[in-house]
N, C-alpha and C positions, 0 to 999 in steps of 0.2 A: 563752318559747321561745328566748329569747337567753342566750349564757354569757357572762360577761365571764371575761378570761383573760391574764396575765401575760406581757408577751414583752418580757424586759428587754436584751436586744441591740437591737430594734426600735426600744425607747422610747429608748435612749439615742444612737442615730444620730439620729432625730426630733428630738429634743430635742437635739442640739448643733445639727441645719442650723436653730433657730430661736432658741439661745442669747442672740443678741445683741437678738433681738425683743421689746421689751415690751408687753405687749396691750393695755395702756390705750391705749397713743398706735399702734393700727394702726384702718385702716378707719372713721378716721371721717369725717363728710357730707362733710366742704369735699375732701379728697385724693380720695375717691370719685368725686365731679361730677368733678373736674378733670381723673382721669386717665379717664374715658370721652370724655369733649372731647378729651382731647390723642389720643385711640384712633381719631379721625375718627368721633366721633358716637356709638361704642359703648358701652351699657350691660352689665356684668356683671351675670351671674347666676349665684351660685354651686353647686355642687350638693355635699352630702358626702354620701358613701354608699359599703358595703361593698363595694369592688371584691374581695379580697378574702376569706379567710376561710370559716367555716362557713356565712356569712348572703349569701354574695357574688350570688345569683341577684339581691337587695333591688336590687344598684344597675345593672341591667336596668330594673326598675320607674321607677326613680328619672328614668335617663337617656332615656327612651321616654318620660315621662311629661313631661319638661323640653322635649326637642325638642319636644313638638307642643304645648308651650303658648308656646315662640319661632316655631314660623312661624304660629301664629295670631297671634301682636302684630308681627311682623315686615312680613308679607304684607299688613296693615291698616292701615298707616302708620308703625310702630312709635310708640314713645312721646316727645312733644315733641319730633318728630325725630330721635329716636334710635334705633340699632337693636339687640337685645337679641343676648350674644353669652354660650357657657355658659364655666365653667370650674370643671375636677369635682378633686376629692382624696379621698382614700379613707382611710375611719377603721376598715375591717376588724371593723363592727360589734362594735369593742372600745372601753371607758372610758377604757384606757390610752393608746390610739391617739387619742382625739378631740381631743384639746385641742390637740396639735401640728397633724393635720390642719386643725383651724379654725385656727391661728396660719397655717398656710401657706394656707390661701385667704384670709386676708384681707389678706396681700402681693398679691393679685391686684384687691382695692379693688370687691371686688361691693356693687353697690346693694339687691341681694334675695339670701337665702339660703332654696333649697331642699334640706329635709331637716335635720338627719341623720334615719334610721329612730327607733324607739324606741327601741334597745340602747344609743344614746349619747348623745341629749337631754338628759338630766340631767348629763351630764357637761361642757357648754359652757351649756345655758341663760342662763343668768346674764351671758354674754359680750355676747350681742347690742346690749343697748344699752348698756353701756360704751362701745363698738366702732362705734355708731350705723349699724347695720345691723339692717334687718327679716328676721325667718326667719319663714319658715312651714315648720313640720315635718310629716312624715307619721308614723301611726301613731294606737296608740289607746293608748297607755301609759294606766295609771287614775287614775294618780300625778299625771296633767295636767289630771286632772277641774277642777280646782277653780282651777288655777297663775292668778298674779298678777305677769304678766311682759309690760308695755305692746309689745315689740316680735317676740312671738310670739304664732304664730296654727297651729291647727290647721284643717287642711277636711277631717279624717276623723274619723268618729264613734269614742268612746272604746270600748275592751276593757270596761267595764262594759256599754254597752247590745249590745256583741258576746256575752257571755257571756248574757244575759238571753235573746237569740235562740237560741242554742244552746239552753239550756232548754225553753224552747215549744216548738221543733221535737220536742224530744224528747216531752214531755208529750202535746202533737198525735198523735204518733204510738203512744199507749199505754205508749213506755217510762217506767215506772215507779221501777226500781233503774237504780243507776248506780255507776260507779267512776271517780274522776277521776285521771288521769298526765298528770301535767306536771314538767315539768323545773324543775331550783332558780331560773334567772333567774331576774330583779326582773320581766321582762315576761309571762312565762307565768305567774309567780306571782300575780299581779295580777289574772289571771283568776278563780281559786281563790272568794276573799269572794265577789265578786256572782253566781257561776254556784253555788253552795251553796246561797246566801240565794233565788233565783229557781226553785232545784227547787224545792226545799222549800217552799216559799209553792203552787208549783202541786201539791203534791199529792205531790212525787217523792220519794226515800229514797236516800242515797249512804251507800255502803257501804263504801268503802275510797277514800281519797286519798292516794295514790302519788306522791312527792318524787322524780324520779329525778336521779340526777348526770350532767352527759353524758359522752358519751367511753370512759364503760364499754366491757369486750370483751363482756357479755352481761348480760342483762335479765330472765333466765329466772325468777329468784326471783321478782321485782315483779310481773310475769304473773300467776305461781299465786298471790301476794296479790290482786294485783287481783281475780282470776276465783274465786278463792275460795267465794265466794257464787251465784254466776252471774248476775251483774249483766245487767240486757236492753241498755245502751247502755255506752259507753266514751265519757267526754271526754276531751281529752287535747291538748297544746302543746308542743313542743319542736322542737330546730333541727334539721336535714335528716339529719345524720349521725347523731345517737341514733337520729332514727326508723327509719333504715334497720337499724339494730342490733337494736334493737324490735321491728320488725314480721317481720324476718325469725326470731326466737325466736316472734314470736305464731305466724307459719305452721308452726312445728316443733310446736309447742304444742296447734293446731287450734284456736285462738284470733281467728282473724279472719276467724268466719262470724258476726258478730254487729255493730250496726251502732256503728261510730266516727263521732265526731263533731268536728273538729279547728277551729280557727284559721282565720285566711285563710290562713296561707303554706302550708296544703294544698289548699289550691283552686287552684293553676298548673295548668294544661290540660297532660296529658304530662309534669308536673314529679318532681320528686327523690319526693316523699310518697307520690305516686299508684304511682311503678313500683315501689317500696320495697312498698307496701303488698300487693303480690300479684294473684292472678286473680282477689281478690272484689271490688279495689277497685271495679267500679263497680258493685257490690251493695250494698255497707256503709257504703262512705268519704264521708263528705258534709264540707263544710268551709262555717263561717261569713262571708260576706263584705258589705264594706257596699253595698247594693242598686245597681246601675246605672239610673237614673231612664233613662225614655222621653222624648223629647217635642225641641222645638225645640235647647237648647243640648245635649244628650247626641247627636243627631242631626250638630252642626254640628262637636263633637269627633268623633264617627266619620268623617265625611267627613274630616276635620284629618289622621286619624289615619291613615287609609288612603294620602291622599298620600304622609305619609313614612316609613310603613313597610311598603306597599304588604299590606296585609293588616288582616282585617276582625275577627283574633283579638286582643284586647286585653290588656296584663299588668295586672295587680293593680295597684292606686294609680291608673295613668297621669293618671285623670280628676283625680285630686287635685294631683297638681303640674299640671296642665294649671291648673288653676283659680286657683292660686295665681299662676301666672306675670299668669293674667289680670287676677285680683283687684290684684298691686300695681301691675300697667302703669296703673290706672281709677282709683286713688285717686292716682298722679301726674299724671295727667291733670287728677282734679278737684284737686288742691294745685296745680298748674302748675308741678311740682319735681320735680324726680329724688332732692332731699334726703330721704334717708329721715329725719333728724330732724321734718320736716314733714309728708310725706306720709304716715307713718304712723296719722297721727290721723285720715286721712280714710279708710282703710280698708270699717270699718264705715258707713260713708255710702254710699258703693257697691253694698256688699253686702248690706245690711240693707231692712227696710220702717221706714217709706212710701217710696215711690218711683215709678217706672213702671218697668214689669218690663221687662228687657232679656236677650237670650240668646246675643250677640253678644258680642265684642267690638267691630268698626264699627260696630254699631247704639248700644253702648252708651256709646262716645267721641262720636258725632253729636248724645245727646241730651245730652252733658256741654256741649257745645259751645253748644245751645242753651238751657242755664243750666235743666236740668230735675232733678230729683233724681232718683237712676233705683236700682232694687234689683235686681243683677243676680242672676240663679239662673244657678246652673251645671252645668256636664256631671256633676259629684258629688252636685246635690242642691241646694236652696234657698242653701245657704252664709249662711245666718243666723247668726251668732258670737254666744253670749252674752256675760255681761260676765266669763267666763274665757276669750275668744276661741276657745271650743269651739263646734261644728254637731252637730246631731243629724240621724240617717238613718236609714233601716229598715236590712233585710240580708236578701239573698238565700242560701238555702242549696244549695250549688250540688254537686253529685255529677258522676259522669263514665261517658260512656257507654264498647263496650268496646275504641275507640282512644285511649282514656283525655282528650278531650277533652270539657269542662265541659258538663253540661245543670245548669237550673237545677230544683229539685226541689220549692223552695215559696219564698214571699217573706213573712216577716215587717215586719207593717207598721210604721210610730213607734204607730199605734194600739192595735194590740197589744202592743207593748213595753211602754208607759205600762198597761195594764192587767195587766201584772204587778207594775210596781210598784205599782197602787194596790193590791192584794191582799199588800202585804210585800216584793213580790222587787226 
């Protein structure tokens, strides 16, 4: 769903105000502690995310999702005495743009980094621990399935078991043929393999897979390929502006009385995808997202969450940077450091079994306290990390009713998912 895209005026103002910066020697542990100490006690956190651009709704998510995982650590003693403080730069969900943006956040000496989205991950990955700074990213890129990167962590389940849910859903529902549209990024493209592999194994037939380029003035060809056959379901991924392009040809077309199945970036309640999508959208349009678990800590982030955004409607991610912030505040807690060269290794201690379950954050610094080993679950979901620092989760498939805000239409469980792939998908 992401383009990456050339802006060579951009890159090269970026890259003079950081000319004299070399990245090996920025952000690492000892200047980091030092300038939170000299800050009167405050910890950075960083955030990068697409303020601007095609993707820019992402760092809404990012930044909603940041506050309310600082005033839950803030409001709770914050950590070793310190109190978490954010500081965002914007990588304009472009390749080009990320590496200057991370060279200038880490002039700002953050002990945690949340974010980038998927579109730019791959383009700093490799920085973090040079730099001795922990990230945890959001997204489900497929490409990170497997990554072997000690000071990155994902809390959102990958675009492979996203795509495996679209699948079922559809299956579940009879549709049988299908046509996939997605756009050339590396992130929508990455959908492509495991949502193939997982029709297919349940029984289903794709008939046309549609590459589109974004930005086009019109789509109309790729349509009549698609529909060609009369596919029962449409998959489909791409950034905000194609799809507006898109679907306003599918309505000319009479192409979008039949059901799409998208991504999470069409699941925003009221967003870009939904009003783009016309008056079926909330007949047709269903978008894949990863499940909002019930129960004590998804409860204690809504309450969180309402404090400071006074509203009870949530953006996409938020629970995962919420979780993240929480996650590294508990493994400094149990390291008794803010050094992220150190407290990175206890991460997984935290968040992992055996343990005693904790859904707090006070609750789950109190039993740090009392030297117990504790596995916290969070507002995203268990947050169990395998050993590619990846969590797995279900995914709710969420539709809109017709003020275009979210009902949820079914929930594909981890046990359902796994039983597609035992069957191949």
């Amino acid at each position: 769903m992401f383009q990456f895209r050339r802006r060579g005026a951009a890159l090269a103002v970026a890259s003079a105000a950081v000319a004299s910066v070399t990245i090996g020697a920025l952000g690492t542990a000892g200047p980091a502690v030092a300038k939170s100490k000299a800050a009167g006690g405050k910890l950075v956190v960083g955030g990068m995310f697409p303020f601007t651009g095609s993707k820019s709704l992402l760092s809404s998510w990012g930044t909603h999702g940041v506050a309310v995982g600082i005033y839950e650590v803030n409001n709770n003693g914050g950590v070793l005495g310190h109190k978490w403080t954010p500081a965002y730069v914007d990588d304009a969900a472009d390749s080009v743009d990320a590496l200057p943006a991370f060279r200038k956040l880490m002039l700002k000496h953050p002990t945690l980094v949340v974010g980038p989205f998927s579109p730019t991950i791959e383009a700093v990955i490799k920085q973090f621990q040079p730099n001795d700074v922990a990230d945890f990213m959001v997204g489900g890129l497929t490409t990170l399935d497997t990554m072997n990167y000690p000071f990155v962590f994902r809390t959102s389940s990958s675009d492979s078991n996203e795509a495996i849910a679209m699948a079922y859903y559809a299956i579940k529902h009879g549709w049988k043929t299908a046509s996939l549209i997605f756009d050339n990024s590396a992130n929508s493209q990455g959908f492509v393999p495991p949502l193939e592999k997982a029709f297919k194994a349940l029984g289903g037939k794709i008939q046309q897979n549609i590459t589109l380029t974004p930005g086009q003035s019109s789509y109309s060809s790729e349509l009549v390929q698609a529909f060609q056959n009369h596919p029962q379901v449409i998959f489909d991924s791409m950034d905000s502006q194609t799809a507006a392009t898109l679907f306003s040809d599918g309505q000319q077309l009479g192409y979008m009385n039949i059901p799409w199945i998208g991504d999470d970036l069409q699941s925003a309640p009221q967003g870009a995808y939904a009003k783009a999508f016309g008056p079926t959208a909330s007949k047709e349009l269903t978008a894949a997202l990863p499940a909002s678990p019930s129960g004590s800590a998804y409860n204690h982030f809504l309450a969180d969450y309402q404090k400071v955004w006074k509203t009870k409607s949530i953006l996409p991610t938020t629970f995962n940077e919420y979780d993240s912030i929480v996650i590294a505040s508990l493994a400094m807690t149990e390291a008794g450091t803010t050094n992220p060269k150190v407290w990175v290794h206890d991460v997984l201690k935290v968040s992992n079994p055996p343990g005693i379950k904790c859904y707090t954050y006070r609750h789950c610094v109190y039993l740090i306290k009392k030297h117990k080993k504790i596995n916290y679950e969070g507002a995203s979901g268990t947050d169990d990390f395998n050993a590619h620092h990846n969590v797995f989760s279900g995914f709710q498939m969420v539709g809109f009713d017709s003020s275009l805000n979210n009902v949820t239409r079914a929930i594909v469980t981890p046990k359902q998912l796994a039983s597609v792939v035992a069957k191949g998908g």
